[in-house]
C-alpha positions in Angstrom: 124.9 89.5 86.8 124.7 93.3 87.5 121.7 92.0 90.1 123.6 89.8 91.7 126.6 92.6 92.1 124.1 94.8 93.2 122.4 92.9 96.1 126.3 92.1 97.3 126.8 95.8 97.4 123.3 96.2 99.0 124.7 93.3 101.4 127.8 94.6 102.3 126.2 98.1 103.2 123.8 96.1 105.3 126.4 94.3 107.5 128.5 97.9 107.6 125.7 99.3 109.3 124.5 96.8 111.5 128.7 96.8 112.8 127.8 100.3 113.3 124.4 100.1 115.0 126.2 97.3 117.5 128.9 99.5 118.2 126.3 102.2 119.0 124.1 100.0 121.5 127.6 99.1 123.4 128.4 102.5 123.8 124.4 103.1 125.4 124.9 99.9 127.7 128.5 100.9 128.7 126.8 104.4 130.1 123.4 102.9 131.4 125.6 100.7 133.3 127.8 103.7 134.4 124.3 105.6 134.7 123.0 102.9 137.5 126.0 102.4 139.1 125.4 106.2 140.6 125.6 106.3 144.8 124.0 108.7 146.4 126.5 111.2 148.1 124.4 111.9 150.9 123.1 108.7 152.1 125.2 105.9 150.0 122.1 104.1 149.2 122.0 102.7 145.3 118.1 102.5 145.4 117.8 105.4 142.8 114.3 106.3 140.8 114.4 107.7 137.0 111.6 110.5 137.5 111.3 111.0 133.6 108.6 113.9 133.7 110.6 116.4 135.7 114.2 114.9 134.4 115.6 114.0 137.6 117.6 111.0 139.2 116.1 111.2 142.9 117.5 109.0 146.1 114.8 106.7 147.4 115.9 106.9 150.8 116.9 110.5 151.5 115.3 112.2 148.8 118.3 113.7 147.2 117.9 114.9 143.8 121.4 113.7 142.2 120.8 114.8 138.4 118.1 117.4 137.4 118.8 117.0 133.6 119.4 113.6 132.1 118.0 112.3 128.9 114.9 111.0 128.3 115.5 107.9 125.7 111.7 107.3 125.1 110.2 108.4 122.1 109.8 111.9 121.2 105.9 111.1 120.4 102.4 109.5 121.7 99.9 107.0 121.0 96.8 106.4 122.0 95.8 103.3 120.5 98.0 100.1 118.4 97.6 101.4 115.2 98.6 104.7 116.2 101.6 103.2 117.8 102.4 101.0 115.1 102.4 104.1 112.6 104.6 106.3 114.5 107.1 103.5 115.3 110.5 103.8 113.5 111.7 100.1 114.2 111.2 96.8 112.5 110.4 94.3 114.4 112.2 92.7 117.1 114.8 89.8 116.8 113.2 86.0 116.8 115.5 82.6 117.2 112.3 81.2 115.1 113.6 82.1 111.5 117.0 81.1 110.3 118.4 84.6 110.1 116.6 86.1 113.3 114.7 88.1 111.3 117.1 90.3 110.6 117.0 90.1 106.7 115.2 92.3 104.0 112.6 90.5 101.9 111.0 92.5 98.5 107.6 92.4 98.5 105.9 90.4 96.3 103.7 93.6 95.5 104.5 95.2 92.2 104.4 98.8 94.1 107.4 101.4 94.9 107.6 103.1 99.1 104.6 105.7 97.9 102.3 103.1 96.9 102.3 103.6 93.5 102.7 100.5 90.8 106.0 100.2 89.2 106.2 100.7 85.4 106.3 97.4 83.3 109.7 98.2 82.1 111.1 97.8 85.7 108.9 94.8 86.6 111.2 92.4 84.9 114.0 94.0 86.7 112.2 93.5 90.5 111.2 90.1 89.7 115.4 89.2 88.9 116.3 91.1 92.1 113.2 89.0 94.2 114.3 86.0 93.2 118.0 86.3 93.5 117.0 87.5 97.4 115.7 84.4 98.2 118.3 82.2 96.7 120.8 84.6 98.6 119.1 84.6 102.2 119.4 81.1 102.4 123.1 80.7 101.4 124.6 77.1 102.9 123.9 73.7 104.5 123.4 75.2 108.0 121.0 78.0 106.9 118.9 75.3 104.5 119.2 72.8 107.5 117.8 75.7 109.8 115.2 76.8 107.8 113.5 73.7 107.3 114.1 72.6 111.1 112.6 76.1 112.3 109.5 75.8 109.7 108.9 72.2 111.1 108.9 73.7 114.6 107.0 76.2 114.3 104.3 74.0 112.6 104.5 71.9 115.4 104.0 74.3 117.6 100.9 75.9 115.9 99.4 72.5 116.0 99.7 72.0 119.5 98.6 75.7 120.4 101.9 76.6 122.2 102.9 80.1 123.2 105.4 82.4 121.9 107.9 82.0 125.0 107.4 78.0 124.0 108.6 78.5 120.4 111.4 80.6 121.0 113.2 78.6 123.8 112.8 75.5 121.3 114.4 77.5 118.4 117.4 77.6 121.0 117.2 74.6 122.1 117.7 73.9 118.2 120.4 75.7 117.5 122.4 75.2 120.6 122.3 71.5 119.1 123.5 72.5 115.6 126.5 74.6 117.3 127.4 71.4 118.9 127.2 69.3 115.9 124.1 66.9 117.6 122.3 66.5 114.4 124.6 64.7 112.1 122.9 60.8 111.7 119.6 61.7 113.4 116.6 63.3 111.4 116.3 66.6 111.2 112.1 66.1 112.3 113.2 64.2 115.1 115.5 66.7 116.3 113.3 69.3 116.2 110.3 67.9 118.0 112.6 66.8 120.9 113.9 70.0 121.3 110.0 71.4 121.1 109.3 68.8 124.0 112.4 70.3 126.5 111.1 73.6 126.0 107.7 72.5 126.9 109.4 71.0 130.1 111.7 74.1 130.1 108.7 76.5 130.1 106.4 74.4 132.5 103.9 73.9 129.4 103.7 69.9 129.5 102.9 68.3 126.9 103.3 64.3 126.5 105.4 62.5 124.1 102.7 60.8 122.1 101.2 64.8 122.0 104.2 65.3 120.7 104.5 62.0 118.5 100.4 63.1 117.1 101.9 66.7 115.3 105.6 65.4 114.6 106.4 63.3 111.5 108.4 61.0 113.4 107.5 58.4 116.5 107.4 58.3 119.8 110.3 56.4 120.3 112.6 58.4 118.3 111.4 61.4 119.8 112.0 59.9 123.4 115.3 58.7 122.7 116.4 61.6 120.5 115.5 64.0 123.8 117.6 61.9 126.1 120.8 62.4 123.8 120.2 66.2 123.5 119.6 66.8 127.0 122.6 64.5 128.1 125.0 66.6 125.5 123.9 70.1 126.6 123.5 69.2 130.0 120.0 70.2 130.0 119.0 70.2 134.0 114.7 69.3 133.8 113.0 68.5 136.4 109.9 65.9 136.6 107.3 67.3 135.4 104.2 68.1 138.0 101.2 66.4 137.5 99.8 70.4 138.7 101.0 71.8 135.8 98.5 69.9 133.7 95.4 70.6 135.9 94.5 74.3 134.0 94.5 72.5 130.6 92.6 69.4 131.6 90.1 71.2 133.7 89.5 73.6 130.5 89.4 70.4 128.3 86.7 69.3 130.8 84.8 72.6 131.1 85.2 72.9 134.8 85.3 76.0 136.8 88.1 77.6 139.1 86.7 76.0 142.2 87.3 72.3 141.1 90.7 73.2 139.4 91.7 75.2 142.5 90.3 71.8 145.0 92.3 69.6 142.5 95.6 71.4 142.5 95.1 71.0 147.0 94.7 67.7 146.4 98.0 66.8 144.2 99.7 69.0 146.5 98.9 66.9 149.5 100.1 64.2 147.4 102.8 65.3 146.8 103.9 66.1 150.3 103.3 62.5 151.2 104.9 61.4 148.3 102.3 60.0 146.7 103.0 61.0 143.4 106.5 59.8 142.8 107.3 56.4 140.5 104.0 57.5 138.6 102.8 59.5 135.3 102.2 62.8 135.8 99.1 62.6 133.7 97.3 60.1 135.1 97.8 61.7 138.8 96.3 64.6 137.6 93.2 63.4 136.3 92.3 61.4 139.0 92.4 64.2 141.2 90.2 66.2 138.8 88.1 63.4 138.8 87.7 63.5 142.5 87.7 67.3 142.8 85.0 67.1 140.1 82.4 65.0 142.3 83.2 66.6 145.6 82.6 70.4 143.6 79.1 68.6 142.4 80.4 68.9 138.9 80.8 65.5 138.4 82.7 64.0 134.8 83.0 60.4 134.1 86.3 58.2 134.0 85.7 58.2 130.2 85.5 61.7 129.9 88.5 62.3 131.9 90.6 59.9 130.5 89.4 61.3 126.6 91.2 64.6 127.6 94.0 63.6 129.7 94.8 60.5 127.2 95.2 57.8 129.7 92.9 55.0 130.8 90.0 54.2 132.9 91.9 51.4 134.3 94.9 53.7 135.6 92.2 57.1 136.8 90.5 54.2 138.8 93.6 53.1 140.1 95.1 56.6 141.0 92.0 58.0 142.8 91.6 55.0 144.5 95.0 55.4 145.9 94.8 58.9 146.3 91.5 58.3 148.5 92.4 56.1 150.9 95.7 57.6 151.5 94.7 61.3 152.1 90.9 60.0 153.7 89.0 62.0 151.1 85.5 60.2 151.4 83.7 60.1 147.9 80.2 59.1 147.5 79.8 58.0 144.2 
């Protein structure tokens, strides 16, 4: 029990000081904004430049050096390289919607060693393995953080699967949550929730990826997912647009090892099509190949409708119908 007192003390210090290190960054935002809000007295103009080496708040427009000794908020020291930069650094690091508690939590290291590297003596081993243990039953404390926990682990395997980027990961996290706040997840799964979230941020971040892509990684089907992404974006009013068959030209063309000229030709092409409207009433996906496939025999780097369709995960049958379409219509002759 004295552990448990101890980490509540520990605790309640930690939330006392992050009140006071919020309290602090207000105060620096209230003068920034103050700071930027300066007019130059001799021109009016609000285009102002920080020179930081001299110390001095200068007028683009007339020149007029307004403050010759503000402070410089960078650090006090350099790097030359990451490690360097990394050693020197006095922060942690920086806040993530991807783990339950934003990364803002402590976590003892499962290494039996003290701040100086040296290993702690058997006698207080027993007392760091109570105090580890009783830190991760405490960091996950309710139903919310549990349900978060899992949910945010689930996304971010998803998203690791499907080689996503960072921006892609965090934007789902919100997505998440935003449905949590609003009470969206009582009666669905809690898989299916989060890999229709991952799927808006895809859309949201103009990183398509299809539903059965989607369906492939998630533990869940493609119908649940659909319909599951349809409720959430209906209840927080999520605005996506189609989704452009261009924006899945760079992965398909990679998929197909083609070079910048035929991705660059292909992208011409869909946009043609889409001025003429060409491309509206069908899927995105198999648009897009079948301009790659056509960009791919006019470039001389000619792919098969198999090998196409294998990486963009459609048919023959519907590349052969698109690029016939898209032939005729915008009188691109192919010799085949």
């Amino acid at each position: 029990m004295q552990e448990v007192e101890k980490l509540k003390i520990l605790q309640t210090e930690r939330e006392a000081l992050k009140a006071r290190l919020k309290e602090r960054v207000k105060e620096h935002e209230k003068k920034a904004e103050d700071h930027t809000e300066t007019v130059c007295p001799e021109c009016g103009s609000r285009q102002l430049v920080h020179d930081y080496e001299r110390a001095e708040l200068v007028c683009q427009s007339c020149g007029l050096v307004i403050d010759d000794d503000f402070i410089d908020r960078g650090p006090e020291w350099r790097a030359f390289d990451h490690d360097q930069r990394m050693k020197r650094s006095r922060v942690g690091a920086p806040m993530t919607f991807t783990i339950h508690d934003k990364g803002l939590s402590t976590m003892i290291d499962w290494r039996n060693r003290d701040s100086y590297g040296r290993a702690i003596s058997s006698k207080n081993r027993a007392q760091l393995y109570r105090l580890r243990k009783w830190q991760r039953r405490i960091r996950v404390s309710n139903a919310t953080e549990r349900n978060l926990a899992f949910a945010l682990s689930e996304l971010d395997r998803m998203a690791s699967a499907l080689g996503l980027p960072r921006n892609v990961r965090e934007t789902a996290a919100v997505v998440y949550r935003d449905a949590v706040d609003k009470n969206l997840i009582r009666g669905r799964s809690i898989e299916g929730v989060a890999a229709a979230a991952l799927y808006a941020a895809c859309r949201q971040c103009s990183v398509p990826r299809t539903l059965d892509e989607i369906a492939e990684v998630s533990r869940v089907s493609r119908k649940e997912i659909g319909r599951t992404y349809r409720f959430i974006s209906r209840e927080l009013g999520l605005k996506l647009l189609p989704t452009s068959p261009i924006d899945y030209v760079p992965r398909f063309c990679s998929g197909l090892n083609l070079k910048g000229e035929v991705q660059s030709r292909a992208v011409e092409i869909l946009r043609q099509a889409g001025e003429r409207e060409l491309t509206s009433g069908r899927g995105p996906t198999g648009v897009a190949a079948a301009a790659i496939y056509i960009s791919s025999i006019l470039g001389g780097e000619r792919r098969t409708q198999r090998e196409v369709a294998e990486v963009a995960g459609v048919t023959e049958v519907t590349i052969r119908n698109r690029y016939k379409e898209l032939a005729e219509k915008l009188d691109i002759e192919i010799i085949l």
